[in-house]
C-alpha positions in Angstrom: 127.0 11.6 1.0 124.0 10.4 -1.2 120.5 10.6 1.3 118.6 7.7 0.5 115.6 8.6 3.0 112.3 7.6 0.9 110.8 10.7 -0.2 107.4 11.6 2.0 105.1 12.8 -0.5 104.1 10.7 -3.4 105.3 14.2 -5.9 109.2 13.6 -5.2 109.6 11.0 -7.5 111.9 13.3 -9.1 114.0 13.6 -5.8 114.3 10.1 -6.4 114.9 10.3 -9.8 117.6 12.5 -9.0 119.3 10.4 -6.7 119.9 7.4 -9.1 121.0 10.0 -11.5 123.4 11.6 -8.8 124.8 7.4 -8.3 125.2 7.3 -11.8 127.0 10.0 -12.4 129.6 9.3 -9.8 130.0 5.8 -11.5 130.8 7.6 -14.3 133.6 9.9 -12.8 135.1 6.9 -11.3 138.7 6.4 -13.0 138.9 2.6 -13.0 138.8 0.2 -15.4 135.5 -1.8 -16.1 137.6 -5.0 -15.2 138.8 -3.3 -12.1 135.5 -2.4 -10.9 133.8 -5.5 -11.2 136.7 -7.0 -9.5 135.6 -4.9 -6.3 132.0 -5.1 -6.6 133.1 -9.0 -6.6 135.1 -8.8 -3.9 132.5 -6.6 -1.7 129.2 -9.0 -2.3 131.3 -11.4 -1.1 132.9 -10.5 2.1 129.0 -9.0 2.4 128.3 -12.5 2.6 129.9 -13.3 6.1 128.5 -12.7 9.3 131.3 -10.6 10.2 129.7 -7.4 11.4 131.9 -4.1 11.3 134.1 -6.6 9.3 133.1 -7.1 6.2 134.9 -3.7 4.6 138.1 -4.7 6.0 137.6 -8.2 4.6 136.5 -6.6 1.3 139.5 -4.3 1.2 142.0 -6.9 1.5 140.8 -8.8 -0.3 140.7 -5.7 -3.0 144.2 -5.1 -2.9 145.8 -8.6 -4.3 143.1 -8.5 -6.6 143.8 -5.3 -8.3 139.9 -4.2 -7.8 138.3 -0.9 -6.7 138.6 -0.1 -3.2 135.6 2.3 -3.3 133.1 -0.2 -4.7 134.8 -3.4 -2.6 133.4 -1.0 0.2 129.9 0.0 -1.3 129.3 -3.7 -2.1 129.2 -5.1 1.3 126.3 -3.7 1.5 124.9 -6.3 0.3 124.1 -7.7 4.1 122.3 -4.4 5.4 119.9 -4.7 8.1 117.4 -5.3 5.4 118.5 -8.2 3.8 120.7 -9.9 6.9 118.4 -12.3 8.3 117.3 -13.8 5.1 121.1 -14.2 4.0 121.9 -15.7 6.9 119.5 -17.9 7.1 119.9 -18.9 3.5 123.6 -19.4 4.0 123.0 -21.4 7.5 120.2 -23.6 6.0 123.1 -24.1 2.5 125.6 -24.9 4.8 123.8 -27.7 6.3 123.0 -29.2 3.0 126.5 -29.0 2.2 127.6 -30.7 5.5 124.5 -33.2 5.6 124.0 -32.3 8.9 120.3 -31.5 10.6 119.7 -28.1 12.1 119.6 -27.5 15.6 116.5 -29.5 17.4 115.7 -26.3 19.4 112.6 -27.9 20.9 114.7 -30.9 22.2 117.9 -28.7 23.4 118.5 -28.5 27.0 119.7 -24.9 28.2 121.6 -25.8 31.2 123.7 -28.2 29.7 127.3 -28.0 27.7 124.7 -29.5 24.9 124.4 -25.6 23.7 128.0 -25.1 22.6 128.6 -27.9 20.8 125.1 -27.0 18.8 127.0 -23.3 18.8 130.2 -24.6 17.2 128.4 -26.8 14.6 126.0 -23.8 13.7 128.6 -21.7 13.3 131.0 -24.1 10.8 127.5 -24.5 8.9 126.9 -20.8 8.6 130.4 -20.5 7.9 130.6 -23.1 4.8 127.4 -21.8 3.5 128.4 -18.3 3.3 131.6 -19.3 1.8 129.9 -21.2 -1.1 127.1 -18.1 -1.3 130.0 -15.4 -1.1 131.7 -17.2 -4.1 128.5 -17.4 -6.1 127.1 -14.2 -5.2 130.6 -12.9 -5.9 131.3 -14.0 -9.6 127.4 -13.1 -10.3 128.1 -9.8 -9.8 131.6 -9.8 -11.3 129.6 -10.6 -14.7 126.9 -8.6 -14.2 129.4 -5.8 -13.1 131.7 -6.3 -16.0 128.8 -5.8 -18.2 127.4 -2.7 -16.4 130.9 -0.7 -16.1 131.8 -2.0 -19.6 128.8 -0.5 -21.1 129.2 2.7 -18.8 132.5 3.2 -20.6 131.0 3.0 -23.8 128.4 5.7 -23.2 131.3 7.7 -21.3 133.7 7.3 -24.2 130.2 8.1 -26.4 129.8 11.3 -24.6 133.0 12.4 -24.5 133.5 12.0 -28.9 130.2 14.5 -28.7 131.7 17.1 -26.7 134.2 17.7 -29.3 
């Protein structure tokens, strides 16, 4: 397991240094193909698009699976949504959704909370944040399957590189 606790003292740099080193060499040892892993970095961004805490692996796995991608980065990827970066996601893919559905947000200063008013503001928030993460998943999603495919692909290169060296 890769410790990714910032470093206390402004001399580990190197510790750092180390670490991305460390990820990039177990990129390297993976035995998929670059096509493969971009396929599951694709599919994990974009199940790490849903609100679906505890979830979003599974999602990403399954959705791995038909798709012929990597199971280990489909995982790594959800990560996307970490406690971090999930408020601004979901808010981003909440505020998207309503543009999508032309629909106004919810009038919190107007809401009564005592009334059945609250679920039906619940069930439209929820189809918004729903539609926007689907239409964020998607782009997020074939973002990084480019962006992937480019990485891995030039990760195999240097591999390949490497290994004509050794000889």
């Amino acid at each position: 397991m890769v410790n990714l606790t910032p470093p206390r003292k402004a001399g580990h740099w190197r510790l750092w240094q180390r670490q991305i080193r460390y990820l990039y060499v177990k990129l390297l040892r993976l035995q998929s193909s670059p096509h493969a892993l971009a396929r599951g970095l694709a599919v994990g961004s974009f199940a790490g698009m849903f609100p679906f805490f505890g979830l979003q692996t599974a999602i990403a796995l399954v959705l791995a699976i038909p798709l012929r991608g990597n199971k280990i980065v489909a995982a790594g990827a959800t990560w996307i949504s970490n406690p971090f970066t999930y408020v601004p996601i979901y808010w981003f893919n909440y505020r998207l959704g309503l543009l999508l559905l032309q629909r106004e947000g919810i009038p919190f200063n107007e809401l009564d909370w005592q009334s059945t008013e609250l679920l039906k503001y619940g069930g439209d928030a929820a189809i918004a944040l729903f539609v926007g993460s689907l239409v964020a998943g998607i782009g997020v999603g074939l973002t990084a399957y480019v962006f992937g495919l480019r990485s891995f692909t030039w990760i195999a290169i240097r591999k390949q590189k490497s290994k004509g060296r050794g000889r």
